[in-house]
C-alpha positions as CSV (number, residue, x, y, z in Angstrom):
1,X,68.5,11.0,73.5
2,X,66.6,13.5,75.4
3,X,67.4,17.4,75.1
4,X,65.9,19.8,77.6
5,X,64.5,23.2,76.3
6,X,66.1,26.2,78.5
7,X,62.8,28.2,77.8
8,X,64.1,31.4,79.4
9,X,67.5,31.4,77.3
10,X,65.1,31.4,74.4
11,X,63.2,34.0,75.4
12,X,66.2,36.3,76.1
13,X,68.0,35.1,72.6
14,X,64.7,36.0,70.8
15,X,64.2,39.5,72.3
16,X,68.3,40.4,71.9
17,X,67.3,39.4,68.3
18,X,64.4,41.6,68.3
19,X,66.6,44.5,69.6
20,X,68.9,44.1,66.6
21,X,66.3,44.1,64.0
22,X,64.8,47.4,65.6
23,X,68.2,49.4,65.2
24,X,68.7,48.4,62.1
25,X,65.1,49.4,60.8
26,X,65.7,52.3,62.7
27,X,68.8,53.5,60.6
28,X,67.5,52.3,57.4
29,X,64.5,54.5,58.1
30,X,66.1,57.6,59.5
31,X,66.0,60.9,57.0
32,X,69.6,61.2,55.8
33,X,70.2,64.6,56.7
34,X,69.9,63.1,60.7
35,X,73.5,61.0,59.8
36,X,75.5,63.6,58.9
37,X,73.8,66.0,60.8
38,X,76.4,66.6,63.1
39,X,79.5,66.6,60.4
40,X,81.9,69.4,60.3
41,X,83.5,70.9,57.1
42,X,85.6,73.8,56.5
43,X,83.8,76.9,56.3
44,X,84.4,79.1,53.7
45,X,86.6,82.5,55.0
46,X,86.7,86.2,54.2
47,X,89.5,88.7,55.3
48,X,89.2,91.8,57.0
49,X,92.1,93.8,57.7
50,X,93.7,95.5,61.0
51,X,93.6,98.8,60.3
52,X,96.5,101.1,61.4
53,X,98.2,104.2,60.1
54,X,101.7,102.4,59.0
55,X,100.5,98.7,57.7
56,X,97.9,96.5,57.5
57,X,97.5,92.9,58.9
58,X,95.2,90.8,57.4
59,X,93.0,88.5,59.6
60,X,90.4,85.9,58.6
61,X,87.0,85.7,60.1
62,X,85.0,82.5,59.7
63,X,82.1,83.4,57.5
64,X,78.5,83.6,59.4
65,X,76.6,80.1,58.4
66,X,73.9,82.2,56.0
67,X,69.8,82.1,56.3
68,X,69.0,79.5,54.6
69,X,71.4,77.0,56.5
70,X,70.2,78.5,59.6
71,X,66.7,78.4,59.4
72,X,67.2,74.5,59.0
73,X,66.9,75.7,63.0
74,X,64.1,76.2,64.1
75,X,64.4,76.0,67.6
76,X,64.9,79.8,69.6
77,X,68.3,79.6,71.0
78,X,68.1,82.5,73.2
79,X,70.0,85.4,71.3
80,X,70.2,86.6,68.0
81,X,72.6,85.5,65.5
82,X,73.9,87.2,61.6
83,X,71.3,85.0,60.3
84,X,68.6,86.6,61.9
85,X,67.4,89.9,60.8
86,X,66.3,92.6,63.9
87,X,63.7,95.3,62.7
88,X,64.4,98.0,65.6
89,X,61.2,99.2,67.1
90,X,59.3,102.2,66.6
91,X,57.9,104.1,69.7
92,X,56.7,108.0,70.3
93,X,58.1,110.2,72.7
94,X,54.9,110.7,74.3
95,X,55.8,107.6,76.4
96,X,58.4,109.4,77.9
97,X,56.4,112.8,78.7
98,X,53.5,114.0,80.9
99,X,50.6,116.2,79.5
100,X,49.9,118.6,82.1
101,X,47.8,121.1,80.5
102,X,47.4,121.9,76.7
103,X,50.7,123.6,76.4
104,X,52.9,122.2,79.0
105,X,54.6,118.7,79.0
106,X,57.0,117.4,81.5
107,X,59.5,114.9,81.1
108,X,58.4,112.4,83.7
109,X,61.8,110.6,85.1
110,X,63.1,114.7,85.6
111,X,59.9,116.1,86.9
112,X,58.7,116.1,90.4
113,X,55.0,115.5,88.9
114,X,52.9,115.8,92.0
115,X,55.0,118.6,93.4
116,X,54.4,120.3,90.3
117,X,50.9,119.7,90.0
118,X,50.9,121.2,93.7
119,X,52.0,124.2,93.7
120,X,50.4,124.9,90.3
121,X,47.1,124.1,91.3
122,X,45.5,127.4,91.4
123,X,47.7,128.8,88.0
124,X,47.1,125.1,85.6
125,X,47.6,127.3,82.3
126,X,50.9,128.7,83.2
127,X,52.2,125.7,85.0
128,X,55.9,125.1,84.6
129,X,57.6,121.7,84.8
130,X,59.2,121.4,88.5
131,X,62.5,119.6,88.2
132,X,64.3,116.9,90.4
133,X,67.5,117.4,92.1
134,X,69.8,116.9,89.0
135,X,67.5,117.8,86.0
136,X,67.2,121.1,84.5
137,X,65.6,122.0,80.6
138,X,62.2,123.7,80.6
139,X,60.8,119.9,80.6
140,X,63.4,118.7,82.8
141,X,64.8,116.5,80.2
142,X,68.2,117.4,80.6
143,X,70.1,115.1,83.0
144,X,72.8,116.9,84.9
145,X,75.8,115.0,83.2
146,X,74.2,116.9,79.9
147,X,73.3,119.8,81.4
148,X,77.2,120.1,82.4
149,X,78.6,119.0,79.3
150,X,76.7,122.2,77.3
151,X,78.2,124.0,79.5
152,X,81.6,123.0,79.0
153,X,81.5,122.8,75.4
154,X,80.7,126.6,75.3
155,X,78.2,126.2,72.5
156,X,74.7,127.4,72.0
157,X,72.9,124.8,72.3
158,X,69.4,124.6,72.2
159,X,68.1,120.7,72.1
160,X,64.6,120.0,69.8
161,X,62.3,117.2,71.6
162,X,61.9,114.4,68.9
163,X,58.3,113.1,67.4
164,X,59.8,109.8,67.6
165,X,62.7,108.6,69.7
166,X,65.9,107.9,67.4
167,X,67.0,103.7,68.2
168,X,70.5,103.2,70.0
169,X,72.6,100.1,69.0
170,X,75.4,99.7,71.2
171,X,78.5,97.4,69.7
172,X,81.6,96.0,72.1
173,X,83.6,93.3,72.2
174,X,83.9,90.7,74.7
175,X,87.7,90.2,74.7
176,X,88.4,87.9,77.3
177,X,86.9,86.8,81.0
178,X,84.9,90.0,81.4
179,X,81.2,88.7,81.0
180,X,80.0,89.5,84.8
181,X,81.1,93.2,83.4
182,X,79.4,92.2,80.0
183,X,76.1,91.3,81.9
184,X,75.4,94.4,84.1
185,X,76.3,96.3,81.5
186,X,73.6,94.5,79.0
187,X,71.1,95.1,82.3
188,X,72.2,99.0,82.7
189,X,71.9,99.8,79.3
190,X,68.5,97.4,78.5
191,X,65.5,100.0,78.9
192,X,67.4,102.7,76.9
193,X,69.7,100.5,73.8
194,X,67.6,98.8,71.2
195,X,69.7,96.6,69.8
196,X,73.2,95.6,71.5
197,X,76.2,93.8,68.9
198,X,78.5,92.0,70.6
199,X,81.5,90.1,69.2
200,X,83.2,87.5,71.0
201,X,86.9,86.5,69.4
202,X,88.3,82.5,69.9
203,X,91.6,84.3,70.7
204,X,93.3,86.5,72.9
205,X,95.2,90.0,72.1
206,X,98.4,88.0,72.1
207,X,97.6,85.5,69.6
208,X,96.2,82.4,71.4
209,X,93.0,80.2,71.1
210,X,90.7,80.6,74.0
211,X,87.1,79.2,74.5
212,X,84.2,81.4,73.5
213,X,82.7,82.6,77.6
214,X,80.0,84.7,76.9
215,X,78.5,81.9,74.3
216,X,78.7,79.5,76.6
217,X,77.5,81.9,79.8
218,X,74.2,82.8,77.1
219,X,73.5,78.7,77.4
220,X,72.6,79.6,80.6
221,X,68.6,80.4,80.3
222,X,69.2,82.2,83.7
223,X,72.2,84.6,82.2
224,X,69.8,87.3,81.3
225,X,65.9,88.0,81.2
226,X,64.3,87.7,77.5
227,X,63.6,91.2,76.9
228,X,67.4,91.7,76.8
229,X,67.9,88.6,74.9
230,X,65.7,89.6,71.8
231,X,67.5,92.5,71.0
232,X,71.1,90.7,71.4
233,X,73.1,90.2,68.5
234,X,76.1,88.0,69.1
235,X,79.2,87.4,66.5
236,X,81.5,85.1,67.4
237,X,84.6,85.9,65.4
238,X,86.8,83.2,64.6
239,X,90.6,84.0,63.6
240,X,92.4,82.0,61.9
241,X,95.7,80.8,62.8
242,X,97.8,81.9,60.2
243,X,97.3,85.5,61.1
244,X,100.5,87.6,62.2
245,X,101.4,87.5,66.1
246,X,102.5,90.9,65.6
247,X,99.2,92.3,64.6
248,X,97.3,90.4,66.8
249,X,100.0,91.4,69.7
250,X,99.1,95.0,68.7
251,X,96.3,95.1,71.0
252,X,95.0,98.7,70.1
253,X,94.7,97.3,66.5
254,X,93.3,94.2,67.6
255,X,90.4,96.1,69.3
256,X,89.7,98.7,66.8
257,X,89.7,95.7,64.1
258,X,86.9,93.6,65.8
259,X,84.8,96.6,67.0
260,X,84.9,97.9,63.3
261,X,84.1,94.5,62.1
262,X,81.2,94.1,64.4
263,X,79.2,96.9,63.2
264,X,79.8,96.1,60.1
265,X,78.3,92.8,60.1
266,X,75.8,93.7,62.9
267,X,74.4,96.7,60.3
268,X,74.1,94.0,57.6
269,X,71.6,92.4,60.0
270,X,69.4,95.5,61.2
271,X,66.1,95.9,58.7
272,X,65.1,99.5,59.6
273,X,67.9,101.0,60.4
274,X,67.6,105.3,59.9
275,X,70.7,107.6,59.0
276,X,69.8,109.8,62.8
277,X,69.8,106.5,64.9
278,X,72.5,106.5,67.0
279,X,75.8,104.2,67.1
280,X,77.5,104.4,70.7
281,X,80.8,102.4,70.1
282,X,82.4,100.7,73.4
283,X,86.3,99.2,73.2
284,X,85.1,96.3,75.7
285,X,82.9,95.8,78.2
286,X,84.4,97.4,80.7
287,X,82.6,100.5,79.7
288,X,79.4,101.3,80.8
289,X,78.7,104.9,80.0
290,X,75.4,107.0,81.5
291,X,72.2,105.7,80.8
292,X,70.4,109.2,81.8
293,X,73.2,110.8,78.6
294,X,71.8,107.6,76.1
295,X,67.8,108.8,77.1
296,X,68.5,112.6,76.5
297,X,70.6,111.5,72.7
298,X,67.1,109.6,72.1
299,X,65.0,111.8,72.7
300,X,66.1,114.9,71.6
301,X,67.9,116.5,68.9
302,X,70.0,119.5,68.8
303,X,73.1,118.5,69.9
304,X,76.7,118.2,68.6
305,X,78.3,115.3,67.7
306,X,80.5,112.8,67.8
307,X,80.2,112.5,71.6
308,X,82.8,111.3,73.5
309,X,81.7,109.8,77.6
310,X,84.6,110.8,80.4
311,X,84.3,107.7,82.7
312,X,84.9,107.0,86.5
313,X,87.9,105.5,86.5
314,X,87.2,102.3,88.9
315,X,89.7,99.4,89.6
316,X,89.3,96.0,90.9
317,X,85.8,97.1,91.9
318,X,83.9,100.1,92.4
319,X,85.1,100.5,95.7
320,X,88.5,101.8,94.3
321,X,89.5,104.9,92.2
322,X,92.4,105.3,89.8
323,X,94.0,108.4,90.8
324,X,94.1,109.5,87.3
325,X,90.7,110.7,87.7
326,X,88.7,109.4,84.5
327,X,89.1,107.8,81.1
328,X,88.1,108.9,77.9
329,X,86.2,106.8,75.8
330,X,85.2,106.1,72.2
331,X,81.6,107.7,71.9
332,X,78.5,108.2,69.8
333,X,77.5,109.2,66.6
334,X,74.6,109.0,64.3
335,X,74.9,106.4,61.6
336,X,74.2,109.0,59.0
337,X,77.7,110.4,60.4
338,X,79.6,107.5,60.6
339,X,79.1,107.2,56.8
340,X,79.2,110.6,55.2
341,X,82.8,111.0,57.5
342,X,83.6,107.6,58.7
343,X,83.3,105.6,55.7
344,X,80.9,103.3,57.6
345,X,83.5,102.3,60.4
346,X,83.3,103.4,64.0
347,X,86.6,104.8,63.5
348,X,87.4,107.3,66.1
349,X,89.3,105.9,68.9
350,X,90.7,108.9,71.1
351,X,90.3,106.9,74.0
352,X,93.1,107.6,76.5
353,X,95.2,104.7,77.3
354,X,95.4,103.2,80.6
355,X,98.0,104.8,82.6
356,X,98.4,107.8,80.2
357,X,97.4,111.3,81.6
358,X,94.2,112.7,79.9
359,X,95.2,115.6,77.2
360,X,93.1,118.2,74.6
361,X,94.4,116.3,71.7
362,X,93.0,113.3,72.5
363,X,89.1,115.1,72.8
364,X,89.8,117.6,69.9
365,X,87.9,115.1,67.5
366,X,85.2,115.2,69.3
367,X,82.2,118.3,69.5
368,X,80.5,117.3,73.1
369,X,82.1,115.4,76.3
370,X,79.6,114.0,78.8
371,X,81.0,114.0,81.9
372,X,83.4,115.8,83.8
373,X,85.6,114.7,87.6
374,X,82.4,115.5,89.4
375,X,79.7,113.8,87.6
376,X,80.4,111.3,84.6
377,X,79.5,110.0,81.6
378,X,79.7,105.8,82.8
379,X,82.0,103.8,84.8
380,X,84.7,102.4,83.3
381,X,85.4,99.4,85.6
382,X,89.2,98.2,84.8
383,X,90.4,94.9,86.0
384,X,86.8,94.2,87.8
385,X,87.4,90.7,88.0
386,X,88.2,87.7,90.4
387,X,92.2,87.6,91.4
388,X,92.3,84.2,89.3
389,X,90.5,86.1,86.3
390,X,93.0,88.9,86.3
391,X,95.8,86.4,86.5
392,X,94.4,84.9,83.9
393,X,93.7,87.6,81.7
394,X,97.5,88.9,82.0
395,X,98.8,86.2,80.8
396,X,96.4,86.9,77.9
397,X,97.5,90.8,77.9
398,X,100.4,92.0,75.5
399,X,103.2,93.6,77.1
400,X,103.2,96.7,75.0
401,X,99.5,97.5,77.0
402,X,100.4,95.9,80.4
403,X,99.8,97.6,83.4
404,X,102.8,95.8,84.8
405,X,105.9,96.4,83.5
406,X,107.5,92.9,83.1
407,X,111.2,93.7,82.8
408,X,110.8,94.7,86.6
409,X,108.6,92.4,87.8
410,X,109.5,88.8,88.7
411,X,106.8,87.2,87.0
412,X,106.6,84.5,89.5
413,X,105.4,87.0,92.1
414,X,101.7,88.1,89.7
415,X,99.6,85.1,91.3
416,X,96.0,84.6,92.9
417,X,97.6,85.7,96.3
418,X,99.6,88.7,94.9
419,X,96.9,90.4,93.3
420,X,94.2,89.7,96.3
421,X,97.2,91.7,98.3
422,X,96.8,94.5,95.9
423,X,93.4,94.8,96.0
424,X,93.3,94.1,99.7
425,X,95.5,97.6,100.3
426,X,94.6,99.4,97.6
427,X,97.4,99.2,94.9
428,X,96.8,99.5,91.1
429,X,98.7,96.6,89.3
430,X,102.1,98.4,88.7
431,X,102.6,97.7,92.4
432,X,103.2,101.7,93.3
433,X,100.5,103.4,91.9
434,X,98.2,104.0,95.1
435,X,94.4,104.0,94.7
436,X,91.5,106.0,96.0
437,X,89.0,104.8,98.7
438,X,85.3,105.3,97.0
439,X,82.4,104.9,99.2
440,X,78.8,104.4,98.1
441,X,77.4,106.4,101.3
442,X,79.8,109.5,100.1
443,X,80.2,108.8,96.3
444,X,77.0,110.0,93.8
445,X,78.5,108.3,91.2
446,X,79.6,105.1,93.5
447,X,78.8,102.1,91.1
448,X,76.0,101.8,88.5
449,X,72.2,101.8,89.4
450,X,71.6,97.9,88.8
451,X,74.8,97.2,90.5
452,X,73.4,98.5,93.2
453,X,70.2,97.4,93.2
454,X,71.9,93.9,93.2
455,X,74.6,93.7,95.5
456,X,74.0,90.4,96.5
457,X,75.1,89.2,93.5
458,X,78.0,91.5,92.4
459,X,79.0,92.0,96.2
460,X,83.2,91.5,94.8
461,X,82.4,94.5,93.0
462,X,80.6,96.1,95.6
463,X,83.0,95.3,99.1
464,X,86.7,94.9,99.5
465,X,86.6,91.7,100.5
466,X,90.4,91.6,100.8
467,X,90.9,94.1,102.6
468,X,92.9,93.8,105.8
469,X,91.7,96.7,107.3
470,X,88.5,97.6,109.8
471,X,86.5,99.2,106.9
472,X,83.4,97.9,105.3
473,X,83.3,100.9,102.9
């Protein structure tokens, strides 16, 4: 009997065989760790409590994965981490200052240098420094928002130039869907803050899980430049489920907890940090307060503290203004403060609530305000998001800090269309409350600098885009 030999079925049964035998030489090789690499196992937790004057909630943060498990990473993700230790720099004020003779030095952002030099041509040795609109001190370091505020305070006053600029670390939360607010004010703040801490909770102020946005928006090599990026700290703060709906429905407890808990842990990460650096403490991101204010706190000392920063009140965008004027908000303080008084917790809140008329109690804690309804302290940018977002973040919102008061308000009426009406016309989120029409032409204080710089890509912030009106205010 005669058998034909399919030679091309035994060459494809002999390489399938040789496929097989490579996988499993592959497993049997592979380093151990590579399998269960990518396990999962509970991690171990700590509590931290919400603080309040009555009671206290406890809450459980997932512990940081420590040093040694992280540096099984070698690979730079992008942004710093718990495991990572920041050393804060160490720079001289010089790079801030002109040398124009042996006894006069001009702050160079506040000084009109070449005017100066000008009109002191003929008389160098008793030149004086020659101030931009808005700056005043004898070096013109004093922005006006400063300026102003020593004047309100009705102090003597008399600030000291530093022989080294004191390091700012700035800590906020990022609460919910606010991380086009969280970006430009990472990009404001960058060539003044040294170290930013920012802590991201899995859940909302009422209680329930939501995805980590800024982590994932940081993925994004494109989010922000490197230089910003190095001196990031995130925390993601994971709660567990067990914790009380009532406390985490508390939402001024909720915030105060995770922005005390932030610095906390971000302290625990900074090498080099100095009792007279300076701690400016944000509620959310939200608030962006001066940059010029931050400079003059770096570079000088002399002034009383804790600061508080009165903010421009905006709403939807910059193009509207709450007709309550401004909002106070937690400030800064020196970390040698915060823990001879504070008890190492940024613990002053005196911020005034949404919808709640300014009042002296509320800034009686604090020794200097920065800002005033003419020129302010930062922007506080409420409900600067897209009509989905702020539907969204509703939902998200306990009713005890809503703008909207639900037992009136059908809430089958708050969708994307609703609130696109509002903003189109100019109503806060109440419905009734009407808003002011801010113009960047008529408006010194209109938006902040890198928003403006960079329209293009904040231009919902920047232009009413709803609005059913012939203005392109």
């Amino acid at each position: 009997m005669y058998y034909r030999v399919d030679f091309k079925l035994c060459m494809l049964w002999i390489l399938l065989v040789l496929q097989v035998l490579l996988v499993i030489y592959y497993l049997l090789m592979a380093p151990s760790s590579y399998m269960f690499e990518h396990s999962t196992s509970t991690p171990k937790e700590h509590e931290f409590p919400f603080y309040s004057s009555s009671k206290s909630y406890p809450i459980k943060f997932v512990a940081p994965s420590s040093p040694k498990t992280a540096s099984h990473h070698k690979e730079w993700q992008g942004y710093l981490t718990e495991a990572n230790r920041l050393p804060l720099p160490n720079i001289m004020t010089s790079n801030y200052f002109v040398k124009l003779n042996n006894e006069t030095e001009c702050f160079v952002l506040g000084t009109d240098v070449g005017y100066t030099k000008r009109r002191h041509a003929r008389h160098m040795d008793s030149t004086r420094c020659e101030c931009k609109k808005g700056w005043h001190g004898k070096d013109c370091g004093q922005p006006e928002v400063i300026w102003r505020a020593f004047i309100a305070s009705r102090q003597k006053i008399i600030p000291r130039r530093r022989s080294r600029p004191r390091r700012i670390i700035h800590g906020f939360p990022v609460i919910g869907l606010e991380t086009t607010l969280a970006e430009i004010k990472l990009q404001e703040l960058a060539d003044v803050v040294d170290c930013f801490i920012v802590a991201e909770s899995n859940r909302t102020a009422t209680g329930h899980f939501k995805p980590l946005n800024f982590r994932d928006k940081l993925q994004d090599k494109e989010f922000l430049p490197d230089d910003i990026r190095q001196k990031l700290l995130y925390i993601p703060l994971s709660i567990s489920s067990y914790t009380s709906s009532k406390a985490v429905n508390h939402s001024g407890i909720y915030s105060k907890s995770i922005r005390r808990y932030l610095w906390l842990r971000g302290k625990a990460a900074l090498t080099n940090l100095r009792s007279d650096d300076l701690y400016v403490d944000s509620t959310d991101a939200f608030e962006i307060p001066n940059p010029k204010a931050l400079l003059f706190f770096k570079l000088y000392d002399g002034w009383p503290q804790p600061v508080a920063f009165r903010l421009r009140w905006s709403a939807y965008g910059f193009f509207w203004q709450h007709p309550k004027k401004t909002v106070t908000t937690p400030g800064a303080y020196t970390v040698g403060v915060m823990e001879d008084i504070f008890h190492n917790a940024a613990r002053i809140s005196g911020n005034v609530i949404p919808g709640v008329e300014e009042s002296d109690v509320s800034l009686s804690v604090y020794e200097l305000v920065v800002g005033d309804l003419n020129h302010y302290g930062g922007w506080y940018c409420s409900w600067c998001l897209q009509p989905n977002d702020i539907v969204t973040m509703l939902q998200w919102t306990p009713h005890d800090n809503s703008p909207i008061n639900w037992e009136k308000v059908s809430s089958k009426k708050i969708d994307t269309s609703y609130i696109e009406d509002l903003i189109g016309v100019g109503l806060w989120l109440d419905g009734v409350t009407g808003l002011i029409r801010k113009s960047y032409y008529r408006d010194l204080y209109f938006a902040p600098e890198y928003v403006v710089n960079n329209t293009w890509k904040y231009d919902f912030l920047y232009t009413n885009f709803y609005n059913k009106l012939d203005y392109n205010g």
